[in-house]
Backbone and ligand atoms as CSV (ligand in chain L), in Angstrom:
chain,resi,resn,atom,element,x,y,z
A,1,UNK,N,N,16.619,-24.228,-30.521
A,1,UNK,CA,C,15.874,-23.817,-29.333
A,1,UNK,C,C,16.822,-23.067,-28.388
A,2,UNK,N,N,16.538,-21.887,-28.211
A,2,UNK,CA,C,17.667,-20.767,-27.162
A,2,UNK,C,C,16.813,-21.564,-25.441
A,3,UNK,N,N,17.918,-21.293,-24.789
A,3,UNK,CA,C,18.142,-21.209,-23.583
A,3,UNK,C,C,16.555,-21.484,-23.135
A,4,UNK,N,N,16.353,-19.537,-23.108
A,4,UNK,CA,C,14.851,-19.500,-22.231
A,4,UNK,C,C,13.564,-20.410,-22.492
A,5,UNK,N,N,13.282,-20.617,-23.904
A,5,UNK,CA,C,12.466,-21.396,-23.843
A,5,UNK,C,C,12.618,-22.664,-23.662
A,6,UNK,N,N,14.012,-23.184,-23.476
A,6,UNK,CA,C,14.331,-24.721,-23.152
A,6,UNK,C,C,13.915,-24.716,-21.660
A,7,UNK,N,N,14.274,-23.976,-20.910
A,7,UNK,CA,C,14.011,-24.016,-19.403
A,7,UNK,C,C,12.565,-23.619,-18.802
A,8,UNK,N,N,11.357,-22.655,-19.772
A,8,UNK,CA,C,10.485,-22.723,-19.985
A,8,UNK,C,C,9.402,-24.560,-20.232
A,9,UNK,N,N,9.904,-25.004,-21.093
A,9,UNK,CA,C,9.430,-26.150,-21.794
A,9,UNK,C,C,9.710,-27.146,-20.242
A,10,UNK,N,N,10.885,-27.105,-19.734
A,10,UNK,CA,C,10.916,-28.471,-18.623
A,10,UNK,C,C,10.055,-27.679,-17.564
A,11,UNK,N,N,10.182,-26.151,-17.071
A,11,UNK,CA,C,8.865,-26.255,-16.260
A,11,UNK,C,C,7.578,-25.592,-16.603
A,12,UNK,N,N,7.063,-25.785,-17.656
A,12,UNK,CA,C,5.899,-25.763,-18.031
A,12,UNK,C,C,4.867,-24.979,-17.045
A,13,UNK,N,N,4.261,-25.013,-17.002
A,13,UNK,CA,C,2.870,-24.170,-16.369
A,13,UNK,C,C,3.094,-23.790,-14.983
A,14,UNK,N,N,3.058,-22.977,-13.992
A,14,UNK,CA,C,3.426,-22.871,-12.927
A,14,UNK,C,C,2.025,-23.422,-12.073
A,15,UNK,N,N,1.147,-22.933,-12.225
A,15,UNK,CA,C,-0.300,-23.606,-12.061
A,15,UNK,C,C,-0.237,-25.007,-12.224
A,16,UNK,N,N,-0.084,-25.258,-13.333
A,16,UNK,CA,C,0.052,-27.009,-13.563
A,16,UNK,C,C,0.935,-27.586,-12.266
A,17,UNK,N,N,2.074,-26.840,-12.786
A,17,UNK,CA,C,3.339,-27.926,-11.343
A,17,UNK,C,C,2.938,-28.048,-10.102
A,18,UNK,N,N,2.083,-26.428,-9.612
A,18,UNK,CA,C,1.510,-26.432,-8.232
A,18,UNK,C,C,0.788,-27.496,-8.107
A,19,UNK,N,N,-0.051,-27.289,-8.968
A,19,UNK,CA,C,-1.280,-28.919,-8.581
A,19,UNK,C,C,-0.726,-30.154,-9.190
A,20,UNK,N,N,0.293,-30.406,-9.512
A,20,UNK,CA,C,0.527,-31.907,-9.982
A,20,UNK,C,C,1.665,-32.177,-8.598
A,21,UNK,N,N,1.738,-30.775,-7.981
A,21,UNK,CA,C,3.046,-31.264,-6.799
A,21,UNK,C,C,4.230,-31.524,-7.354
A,22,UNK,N,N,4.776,-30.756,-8.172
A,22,UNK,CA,C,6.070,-30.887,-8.820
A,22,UNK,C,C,7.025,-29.824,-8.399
A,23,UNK,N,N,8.319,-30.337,-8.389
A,23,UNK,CA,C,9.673,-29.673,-7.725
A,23,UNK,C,C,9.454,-28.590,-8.384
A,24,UNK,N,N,9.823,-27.204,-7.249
A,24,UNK,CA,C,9.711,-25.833,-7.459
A,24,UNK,C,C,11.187,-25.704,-8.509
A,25,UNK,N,N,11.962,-26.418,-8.838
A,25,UNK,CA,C,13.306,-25.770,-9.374
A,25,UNK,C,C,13.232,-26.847,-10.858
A,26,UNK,N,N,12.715,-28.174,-10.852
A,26,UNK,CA,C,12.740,-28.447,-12.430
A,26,UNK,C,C,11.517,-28.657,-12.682
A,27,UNK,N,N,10.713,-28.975,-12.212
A,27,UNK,CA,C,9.249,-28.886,-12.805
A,27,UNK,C,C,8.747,-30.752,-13.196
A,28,UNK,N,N,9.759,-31.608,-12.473
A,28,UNK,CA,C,9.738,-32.761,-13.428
A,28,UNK,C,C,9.637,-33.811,-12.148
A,29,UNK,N,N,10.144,-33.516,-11.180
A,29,UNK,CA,C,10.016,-34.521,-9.742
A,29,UNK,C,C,8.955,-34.294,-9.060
A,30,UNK,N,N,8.622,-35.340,-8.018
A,30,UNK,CA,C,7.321,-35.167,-7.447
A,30,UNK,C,C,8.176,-34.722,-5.900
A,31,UNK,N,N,6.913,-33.947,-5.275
A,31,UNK,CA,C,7.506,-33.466,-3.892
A,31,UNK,C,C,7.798,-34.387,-2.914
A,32,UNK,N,N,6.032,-35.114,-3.135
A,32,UNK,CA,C,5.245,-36.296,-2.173
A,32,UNK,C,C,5.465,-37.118,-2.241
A,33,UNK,N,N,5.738,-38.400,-1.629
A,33,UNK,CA,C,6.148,-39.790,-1.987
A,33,UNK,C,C,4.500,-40.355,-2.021
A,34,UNK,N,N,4.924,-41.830,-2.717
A,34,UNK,CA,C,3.522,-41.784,-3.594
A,34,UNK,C,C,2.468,-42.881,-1.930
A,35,UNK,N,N,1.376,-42.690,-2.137
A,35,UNK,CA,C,0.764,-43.299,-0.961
A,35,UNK,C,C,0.370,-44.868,-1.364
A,36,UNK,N,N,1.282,-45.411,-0.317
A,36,UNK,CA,C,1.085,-46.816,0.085
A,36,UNK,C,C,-0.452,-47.755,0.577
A,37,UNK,N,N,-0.892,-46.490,1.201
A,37,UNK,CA,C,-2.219,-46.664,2.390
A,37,UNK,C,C,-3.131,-45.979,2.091
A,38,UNK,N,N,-4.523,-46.375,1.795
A,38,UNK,CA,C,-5.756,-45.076,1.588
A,38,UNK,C,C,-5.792,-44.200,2.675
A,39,UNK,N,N,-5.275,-44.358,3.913
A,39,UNK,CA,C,-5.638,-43.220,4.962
A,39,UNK,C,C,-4.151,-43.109,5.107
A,40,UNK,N,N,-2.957,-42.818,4.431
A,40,UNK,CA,C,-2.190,-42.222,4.734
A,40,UNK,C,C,-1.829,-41.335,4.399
A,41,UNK,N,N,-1.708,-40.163,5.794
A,41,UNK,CA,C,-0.637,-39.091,5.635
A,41,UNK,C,C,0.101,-38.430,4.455
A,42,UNK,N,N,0.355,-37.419,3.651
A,42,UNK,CA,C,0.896,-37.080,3.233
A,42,UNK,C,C,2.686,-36.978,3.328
A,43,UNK,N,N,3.597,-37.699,2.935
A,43,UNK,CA,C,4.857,-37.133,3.500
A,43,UNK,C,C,5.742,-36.800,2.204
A,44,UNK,N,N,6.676,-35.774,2.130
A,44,UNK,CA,C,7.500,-34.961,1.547
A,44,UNK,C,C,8.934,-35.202,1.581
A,45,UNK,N,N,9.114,-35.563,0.538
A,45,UNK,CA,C,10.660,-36.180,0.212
A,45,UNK,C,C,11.505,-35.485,0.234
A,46,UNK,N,N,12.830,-35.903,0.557
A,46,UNK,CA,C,13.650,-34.786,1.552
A,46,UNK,C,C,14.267,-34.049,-0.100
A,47,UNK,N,N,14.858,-35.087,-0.436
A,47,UNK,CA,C,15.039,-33.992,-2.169
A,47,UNK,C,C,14.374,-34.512,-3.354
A,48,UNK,N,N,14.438,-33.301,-4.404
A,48,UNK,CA,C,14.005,-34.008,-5.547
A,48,UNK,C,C,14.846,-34.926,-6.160
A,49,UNK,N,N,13.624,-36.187,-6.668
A,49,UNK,CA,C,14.433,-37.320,-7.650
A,49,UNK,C,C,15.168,-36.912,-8.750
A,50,UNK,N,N,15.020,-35.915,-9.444
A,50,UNK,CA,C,15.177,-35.501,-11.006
A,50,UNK,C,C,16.512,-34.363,-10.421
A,51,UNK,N,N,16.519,-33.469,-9.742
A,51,UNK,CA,C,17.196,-32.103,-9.899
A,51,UNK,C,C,18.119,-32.567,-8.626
A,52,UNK,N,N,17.996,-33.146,-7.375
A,52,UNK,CA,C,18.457,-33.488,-5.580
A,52,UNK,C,C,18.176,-31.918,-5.469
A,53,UNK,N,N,16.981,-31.254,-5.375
A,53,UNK,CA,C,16.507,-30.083,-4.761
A,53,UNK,C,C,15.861,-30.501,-3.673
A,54,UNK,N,N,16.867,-29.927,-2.677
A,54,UNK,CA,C,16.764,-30.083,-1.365
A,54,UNK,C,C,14.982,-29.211,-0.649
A,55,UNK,N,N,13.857,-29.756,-0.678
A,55,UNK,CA,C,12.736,-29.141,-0.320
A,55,UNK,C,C,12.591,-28.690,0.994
A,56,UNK,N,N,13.117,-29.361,2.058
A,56,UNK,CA,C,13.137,-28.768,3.794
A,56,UNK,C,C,14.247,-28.119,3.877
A,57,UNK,N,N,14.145,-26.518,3.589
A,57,UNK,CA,C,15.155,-26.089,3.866
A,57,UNK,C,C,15.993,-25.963,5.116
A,58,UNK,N,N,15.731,-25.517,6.632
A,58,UNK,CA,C,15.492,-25.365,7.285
A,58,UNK,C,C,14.782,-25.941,8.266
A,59,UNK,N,N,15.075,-26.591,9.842
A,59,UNK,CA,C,13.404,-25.896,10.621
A,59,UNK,C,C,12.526,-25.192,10.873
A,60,UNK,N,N,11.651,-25.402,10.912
A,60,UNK,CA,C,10.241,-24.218,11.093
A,60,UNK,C,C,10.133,-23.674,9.433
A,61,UNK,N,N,10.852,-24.538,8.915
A,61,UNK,CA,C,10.895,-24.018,7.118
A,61,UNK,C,C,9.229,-23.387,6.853
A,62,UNK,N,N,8.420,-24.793,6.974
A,62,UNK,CA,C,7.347,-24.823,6.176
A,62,UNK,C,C,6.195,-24.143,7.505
A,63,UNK,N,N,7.117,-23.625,8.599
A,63,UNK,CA,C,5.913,-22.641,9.284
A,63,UNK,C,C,4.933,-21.585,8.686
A,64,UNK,N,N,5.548,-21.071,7.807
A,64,UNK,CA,C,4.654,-19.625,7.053
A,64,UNK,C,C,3.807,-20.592,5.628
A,65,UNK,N,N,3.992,-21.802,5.803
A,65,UNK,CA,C,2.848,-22.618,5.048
A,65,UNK,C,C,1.535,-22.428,5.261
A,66,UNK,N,N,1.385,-22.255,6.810
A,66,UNK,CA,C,0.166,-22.104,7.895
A,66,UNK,C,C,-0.937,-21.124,7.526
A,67,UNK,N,N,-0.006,-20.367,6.796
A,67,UNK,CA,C,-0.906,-18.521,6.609
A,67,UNK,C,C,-1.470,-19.188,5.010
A,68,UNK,N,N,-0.550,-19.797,4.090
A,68,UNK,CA,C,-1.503,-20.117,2.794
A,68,UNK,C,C,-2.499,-21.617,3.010
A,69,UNK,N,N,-2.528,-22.673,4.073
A,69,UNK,CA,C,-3.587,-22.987,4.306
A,69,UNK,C,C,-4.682,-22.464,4.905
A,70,UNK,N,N,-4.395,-21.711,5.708
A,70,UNK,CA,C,-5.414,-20.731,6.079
A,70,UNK,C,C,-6.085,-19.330,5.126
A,71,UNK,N,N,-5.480,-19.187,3.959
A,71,UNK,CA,C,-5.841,-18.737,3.092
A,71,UNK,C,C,-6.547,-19.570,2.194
A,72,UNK,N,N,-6.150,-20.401,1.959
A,72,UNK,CA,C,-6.753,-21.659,1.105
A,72,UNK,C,C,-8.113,-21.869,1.992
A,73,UNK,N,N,-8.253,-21.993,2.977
A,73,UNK,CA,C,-9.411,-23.181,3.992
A,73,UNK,C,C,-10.714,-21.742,3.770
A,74,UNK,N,N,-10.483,-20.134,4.271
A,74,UNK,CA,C,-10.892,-19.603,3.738
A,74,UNK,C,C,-11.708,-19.067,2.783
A,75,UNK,N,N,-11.084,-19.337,1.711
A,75,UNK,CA,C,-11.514,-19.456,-0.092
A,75,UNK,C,C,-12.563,-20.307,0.298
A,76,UNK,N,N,-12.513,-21.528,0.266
A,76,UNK,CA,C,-13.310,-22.935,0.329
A,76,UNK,C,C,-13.825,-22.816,1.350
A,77,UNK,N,N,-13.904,-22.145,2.120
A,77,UNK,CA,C,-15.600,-21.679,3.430
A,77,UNK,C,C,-16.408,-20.750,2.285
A,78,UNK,N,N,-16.044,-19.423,1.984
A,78,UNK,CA,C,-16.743,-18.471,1.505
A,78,UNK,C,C,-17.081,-18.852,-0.020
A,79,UNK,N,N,-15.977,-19.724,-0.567
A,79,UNK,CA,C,-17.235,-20.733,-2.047
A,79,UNK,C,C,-17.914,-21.640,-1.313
A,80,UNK,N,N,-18.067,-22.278,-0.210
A,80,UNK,CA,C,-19.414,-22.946,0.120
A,80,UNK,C,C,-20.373,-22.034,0.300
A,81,UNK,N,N,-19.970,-21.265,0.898
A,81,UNK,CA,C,-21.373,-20.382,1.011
A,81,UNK,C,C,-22.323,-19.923,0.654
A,82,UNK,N,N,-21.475,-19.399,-0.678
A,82,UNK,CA,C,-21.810,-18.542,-1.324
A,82,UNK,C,C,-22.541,-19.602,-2.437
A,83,UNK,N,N,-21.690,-21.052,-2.431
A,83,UNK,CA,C,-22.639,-21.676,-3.398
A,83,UNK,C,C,-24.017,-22.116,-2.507
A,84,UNK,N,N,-24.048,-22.202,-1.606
A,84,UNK,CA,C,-25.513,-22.212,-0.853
A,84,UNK,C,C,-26.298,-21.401,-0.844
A,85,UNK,N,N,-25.339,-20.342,-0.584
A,85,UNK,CA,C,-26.641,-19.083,-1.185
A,85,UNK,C,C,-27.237,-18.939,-1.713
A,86,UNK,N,N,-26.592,-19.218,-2.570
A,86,UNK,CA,C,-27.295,-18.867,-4.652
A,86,UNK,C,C,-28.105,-19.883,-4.728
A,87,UNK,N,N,-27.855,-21.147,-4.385
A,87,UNK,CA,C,-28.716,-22.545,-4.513
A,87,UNK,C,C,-29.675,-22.531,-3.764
A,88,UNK,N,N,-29.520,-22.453,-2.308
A,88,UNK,CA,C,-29.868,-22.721,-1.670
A,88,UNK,C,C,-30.323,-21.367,-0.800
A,89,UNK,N,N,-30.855,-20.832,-0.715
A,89,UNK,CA,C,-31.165,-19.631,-0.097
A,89,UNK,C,C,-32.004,-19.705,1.627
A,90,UNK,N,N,-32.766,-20.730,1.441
A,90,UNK,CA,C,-33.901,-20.873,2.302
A,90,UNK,C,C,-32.916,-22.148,3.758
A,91,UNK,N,N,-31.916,-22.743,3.341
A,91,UNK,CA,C,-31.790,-23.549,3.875
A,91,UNK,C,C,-30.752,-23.067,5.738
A,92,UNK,N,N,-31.164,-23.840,7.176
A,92,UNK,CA,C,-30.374,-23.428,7.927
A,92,UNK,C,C,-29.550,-22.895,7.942
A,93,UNK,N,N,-29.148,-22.236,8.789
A,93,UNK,CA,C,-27.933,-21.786,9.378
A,93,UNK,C,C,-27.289,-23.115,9.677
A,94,UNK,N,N,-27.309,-23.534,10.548
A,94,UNK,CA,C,-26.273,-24.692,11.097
A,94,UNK,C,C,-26.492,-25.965,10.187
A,95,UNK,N,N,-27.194,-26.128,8.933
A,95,UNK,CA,C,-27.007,-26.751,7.888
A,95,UNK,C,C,-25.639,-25.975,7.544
A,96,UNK,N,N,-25.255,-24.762,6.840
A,96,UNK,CA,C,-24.700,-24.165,6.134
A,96,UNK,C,C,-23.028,-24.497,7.199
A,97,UNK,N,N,-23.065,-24.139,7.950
A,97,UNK,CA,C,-21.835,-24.329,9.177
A,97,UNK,C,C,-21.601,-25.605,8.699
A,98,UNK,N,N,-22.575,-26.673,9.014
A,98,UNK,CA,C,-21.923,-28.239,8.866
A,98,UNK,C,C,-21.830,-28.580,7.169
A,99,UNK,N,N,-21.652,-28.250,6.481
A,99,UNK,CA,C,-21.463,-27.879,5.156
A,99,UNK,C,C,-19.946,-27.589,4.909
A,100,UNK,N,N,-19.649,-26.384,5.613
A,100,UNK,CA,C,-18.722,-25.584,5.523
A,100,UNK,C,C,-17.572,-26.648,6.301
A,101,UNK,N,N,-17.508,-27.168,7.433
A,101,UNK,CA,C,-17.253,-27.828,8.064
A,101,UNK,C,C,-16.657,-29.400,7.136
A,102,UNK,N,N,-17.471,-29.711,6.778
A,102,UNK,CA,C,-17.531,-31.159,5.831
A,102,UNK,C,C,-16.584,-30.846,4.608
A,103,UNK,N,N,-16.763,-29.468,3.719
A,103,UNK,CA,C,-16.013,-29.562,2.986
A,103,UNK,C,C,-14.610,-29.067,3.043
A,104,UNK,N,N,-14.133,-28.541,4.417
A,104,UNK,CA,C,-13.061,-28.077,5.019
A,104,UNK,C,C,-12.068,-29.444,5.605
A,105,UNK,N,N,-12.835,-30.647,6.260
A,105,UNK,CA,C,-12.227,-31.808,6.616
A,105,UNK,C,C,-12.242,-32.687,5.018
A,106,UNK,N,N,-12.844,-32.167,4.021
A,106,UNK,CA,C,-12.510,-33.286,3.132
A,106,UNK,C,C,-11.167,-33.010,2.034
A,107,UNK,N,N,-11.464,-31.188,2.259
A,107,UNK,CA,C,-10.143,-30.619,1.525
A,107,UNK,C,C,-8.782,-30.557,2.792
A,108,UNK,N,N,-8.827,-31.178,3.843
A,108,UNK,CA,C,-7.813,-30.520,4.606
A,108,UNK,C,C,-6.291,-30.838,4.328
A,109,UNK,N,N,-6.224,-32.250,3.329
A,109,UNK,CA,C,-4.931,-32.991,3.537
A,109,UNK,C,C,-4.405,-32.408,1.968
A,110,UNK,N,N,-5.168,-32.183,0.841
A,110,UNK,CA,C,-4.800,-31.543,0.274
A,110,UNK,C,C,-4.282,-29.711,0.338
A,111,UNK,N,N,-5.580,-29.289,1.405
A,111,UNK,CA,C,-4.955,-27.811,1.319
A,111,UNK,C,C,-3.335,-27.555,2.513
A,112,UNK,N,N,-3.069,-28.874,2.533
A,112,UNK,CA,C,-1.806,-29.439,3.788
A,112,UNK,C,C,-0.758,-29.500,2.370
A,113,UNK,N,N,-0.870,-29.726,1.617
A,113,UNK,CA,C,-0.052,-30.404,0.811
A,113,UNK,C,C,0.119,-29.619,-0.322
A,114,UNK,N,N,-0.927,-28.320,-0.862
A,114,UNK,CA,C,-0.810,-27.289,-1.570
A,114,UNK,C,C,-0.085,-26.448,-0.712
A,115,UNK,N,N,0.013,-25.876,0.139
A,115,UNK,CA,C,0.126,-25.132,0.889
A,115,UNK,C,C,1.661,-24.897,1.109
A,116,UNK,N,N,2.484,-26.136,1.117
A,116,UNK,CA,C,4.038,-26.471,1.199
A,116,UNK,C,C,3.956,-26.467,0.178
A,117,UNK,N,N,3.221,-26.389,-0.841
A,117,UNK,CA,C,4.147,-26.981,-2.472
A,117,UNK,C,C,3.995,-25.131,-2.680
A,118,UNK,N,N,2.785,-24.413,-2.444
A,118,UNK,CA,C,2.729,-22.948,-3.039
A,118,UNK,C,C,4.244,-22.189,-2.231
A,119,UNK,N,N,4.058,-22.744,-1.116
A,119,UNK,CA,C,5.195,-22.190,-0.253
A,119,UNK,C,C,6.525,-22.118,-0.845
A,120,UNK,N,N,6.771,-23.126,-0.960
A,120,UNK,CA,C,8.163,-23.550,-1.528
A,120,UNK,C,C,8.819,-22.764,-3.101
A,121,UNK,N,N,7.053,-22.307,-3.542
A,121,UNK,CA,C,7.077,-22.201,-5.178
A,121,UNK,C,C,7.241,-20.468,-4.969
A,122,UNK,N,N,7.001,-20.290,-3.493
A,122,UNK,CA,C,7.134,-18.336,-3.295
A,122,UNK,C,C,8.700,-17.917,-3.417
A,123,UNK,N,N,9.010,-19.002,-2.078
A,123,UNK,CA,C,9.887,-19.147,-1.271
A,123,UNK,C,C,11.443,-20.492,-1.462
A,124,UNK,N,N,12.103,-20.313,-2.799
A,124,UNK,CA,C,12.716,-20.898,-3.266
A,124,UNK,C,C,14.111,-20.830,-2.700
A,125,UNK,N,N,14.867,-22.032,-2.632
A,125,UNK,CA,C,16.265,-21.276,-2.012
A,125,UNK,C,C,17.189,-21.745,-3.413
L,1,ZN,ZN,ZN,13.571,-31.068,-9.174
């Protein structure tokens, strides 16, 4: 087995790692520490377990995170919509808002938590 595909094989799918929340540099540590509490918080481990890849680079590191949750929250307004549309054609306006609304607070802690992991996966040091 040469080189590239050995380093290929440990980080596997880039898609996959994004959504499993796996370290931008081996593909094999988790970002998030694991949740203790059903209503707790998301928090982000200062390095990875597997590689010590340091994830907070900086302060204000994970500021330009802001622009891909807001890209993300986005997406997931205009697929509600649009799946109401098609389904639902006849139904309110301010049905459709509180819709949009509901599925924006139910995705919010994840599109919090994609958002630093896509970041990190742009924006590698
Ligand atoms: Zn790692």
């Amino acid at each position: 087995m040469n080189a590239v595909s050995k380093k290929q094989l440990i980080k596997g799918n880039l898609f996959m790692r994004i959504m499993k929340e796996k370290c931008p540099n081996c593909g094999n540590g988790d970002v998030y520490q694991k949740k203790t509490k059903f209503l707790q918080l998301p928090v982000m481990k200062d390095n990875c377990e597997n590689c010590q890849y340091h994830f907070d680079r900086e302060p204000g590191y994970f500021i330009g995170a802001m622009y891909i949750s807001y890209g993300l929250a986005v997406f997931q307004a205009i697929l509600t919509f649009l799946t109401l549309y098609v389904f639902l054609p006849n139904i309110p306006t301010i049905l459709v808002v509180l819709a949009i609304l509901f599925v924006l607070s139910v995705f919010s802690i994840k599109n919090y938590k994609l958002s630093r992991i896509i970041y990190i996966h742009i924006f590698p040091c």
